[in-house]
C-alpha positions as CSV (number, residue, x, y, z in Angstrom):
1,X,-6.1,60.4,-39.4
2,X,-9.3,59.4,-41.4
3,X,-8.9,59.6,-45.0
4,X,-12.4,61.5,-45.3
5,X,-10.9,64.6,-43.7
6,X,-7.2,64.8,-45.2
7,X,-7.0,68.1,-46.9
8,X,-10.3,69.6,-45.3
9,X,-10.8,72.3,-42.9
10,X,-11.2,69.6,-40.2
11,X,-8.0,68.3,-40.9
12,X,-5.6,70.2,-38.5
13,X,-2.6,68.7,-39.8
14,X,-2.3,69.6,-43.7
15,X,-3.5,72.8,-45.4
16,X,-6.7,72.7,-47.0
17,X,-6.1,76.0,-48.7
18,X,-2.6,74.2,-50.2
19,X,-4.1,71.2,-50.8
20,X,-6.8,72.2,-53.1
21,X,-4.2,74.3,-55.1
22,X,-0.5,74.1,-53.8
23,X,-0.8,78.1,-52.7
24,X,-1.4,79.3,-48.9
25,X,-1.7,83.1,-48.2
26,X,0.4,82.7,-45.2
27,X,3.6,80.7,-46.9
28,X,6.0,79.8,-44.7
29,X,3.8,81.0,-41.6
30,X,1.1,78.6,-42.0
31,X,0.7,76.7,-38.9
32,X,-0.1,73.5,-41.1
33,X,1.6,71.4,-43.1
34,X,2.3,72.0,-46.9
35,X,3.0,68.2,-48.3
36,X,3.5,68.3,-52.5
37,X,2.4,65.0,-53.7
38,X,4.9,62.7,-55.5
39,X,2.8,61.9,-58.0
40,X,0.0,63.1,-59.9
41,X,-2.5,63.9,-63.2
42,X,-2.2,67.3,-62.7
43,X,1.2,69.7,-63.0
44,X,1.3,72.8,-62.0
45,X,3.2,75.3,-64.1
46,X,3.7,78.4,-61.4
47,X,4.1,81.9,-62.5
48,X,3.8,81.6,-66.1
49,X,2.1,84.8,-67.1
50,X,1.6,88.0,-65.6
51,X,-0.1,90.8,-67.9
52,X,-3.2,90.9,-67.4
53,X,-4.4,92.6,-70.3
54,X,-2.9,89.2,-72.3
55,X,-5.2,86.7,-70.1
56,X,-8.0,85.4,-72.7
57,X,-11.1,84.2,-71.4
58,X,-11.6,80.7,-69.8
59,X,-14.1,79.1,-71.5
60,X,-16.2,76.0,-70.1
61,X,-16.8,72.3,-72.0
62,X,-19.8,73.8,-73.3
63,X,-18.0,77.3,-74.9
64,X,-19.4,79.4,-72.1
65,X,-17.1,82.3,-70.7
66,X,-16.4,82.0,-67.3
67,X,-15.6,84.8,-64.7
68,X,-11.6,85.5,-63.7
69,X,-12.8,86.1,-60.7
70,X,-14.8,82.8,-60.0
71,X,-11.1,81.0,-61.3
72,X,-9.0,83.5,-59.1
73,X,-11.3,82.2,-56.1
74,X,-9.7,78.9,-56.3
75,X,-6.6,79.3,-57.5
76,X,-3.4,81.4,-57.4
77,X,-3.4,84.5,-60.4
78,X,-0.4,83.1,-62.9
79,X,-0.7,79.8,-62.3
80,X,-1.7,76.9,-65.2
81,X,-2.6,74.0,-64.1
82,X,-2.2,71.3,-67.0
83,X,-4.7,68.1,-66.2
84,X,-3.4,64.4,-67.8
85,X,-5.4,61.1,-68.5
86,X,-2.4,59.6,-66.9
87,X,0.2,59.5,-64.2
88,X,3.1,58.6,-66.7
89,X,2.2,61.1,-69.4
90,X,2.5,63.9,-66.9
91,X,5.6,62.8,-65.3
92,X,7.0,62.7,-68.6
93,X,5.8,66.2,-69.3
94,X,7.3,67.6,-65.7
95,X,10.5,66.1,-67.0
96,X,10.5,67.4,-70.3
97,X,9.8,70.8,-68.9
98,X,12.7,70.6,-66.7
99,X,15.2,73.5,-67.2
100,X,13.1,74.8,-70.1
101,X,12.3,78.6,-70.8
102,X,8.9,80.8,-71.7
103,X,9.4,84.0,-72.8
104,X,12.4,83.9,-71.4
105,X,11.3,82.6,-67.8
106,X,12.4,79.6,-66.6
107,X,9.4,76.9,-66.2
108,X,8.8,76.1,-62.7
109,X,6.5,72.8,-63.0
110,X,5.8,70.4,-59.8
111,X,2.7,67.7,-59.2
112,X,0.1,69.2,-58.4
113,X,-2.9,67.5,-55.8
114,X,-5.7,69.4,-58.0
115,X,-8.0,67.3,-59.6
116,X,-11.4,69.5,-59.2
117,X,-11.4,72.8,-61.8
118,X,-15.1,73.3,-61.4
């Protein structure tokens, strides 16, 4: 497979809907494949908040507010995605969060293939 359409709509192998952010509305009845990558910048910390009326803002690099909804476009609600310079500094972090607690909620951290949060 060409490396230009991996993770695309035109790839009919791997998820495109996964890819971009490791969730698929139709789980384990997705007719394509769900591959997490080994290794990566980004960690995804799944689950990790659920009241809504406790969700602050997102703010851009420039201060601006920007819409939930925009962010809930692209990526699943309760989710944080945590973004590294590099590779070994978030593999040490998905280690370190291994069998930890918040709020009383175990931590359920992976790679994640996101790299795009615009």
């Amino acid at each position: 497979m060409a490396a230009s359409i991996f993770g695309t709509e035109k790839d009919r192998v791997n998820c495109p809907f996964y890819f971009k952010s490791l969730a698929c509305r139709h789980v384990d009845r997705c007719s394509r494949l769900h591959t997490k990558p080994s290794i990566s910048r980004t960690l995804l910390l799944s689950n990790m908040y659920r009241r809504r009326d406790m969700i602050t803002p997102a703010v851009d690099a420039l201060g601006n507010t920007i819409d939930p909804r925009k962010i809930q476009q692209y990526f699943e609600v309760g989710n944080v995605y945590v973004r590294f310079r590099e590779h070994e500094r978030s593999s040490k972090a998905l280690k370190d969060l291994t069998v930890r607690f918040f709020p009383g909620r175990l931590i359920i951290a992976g790679f994640s293939p996101v790299t795009d949060f615009c």
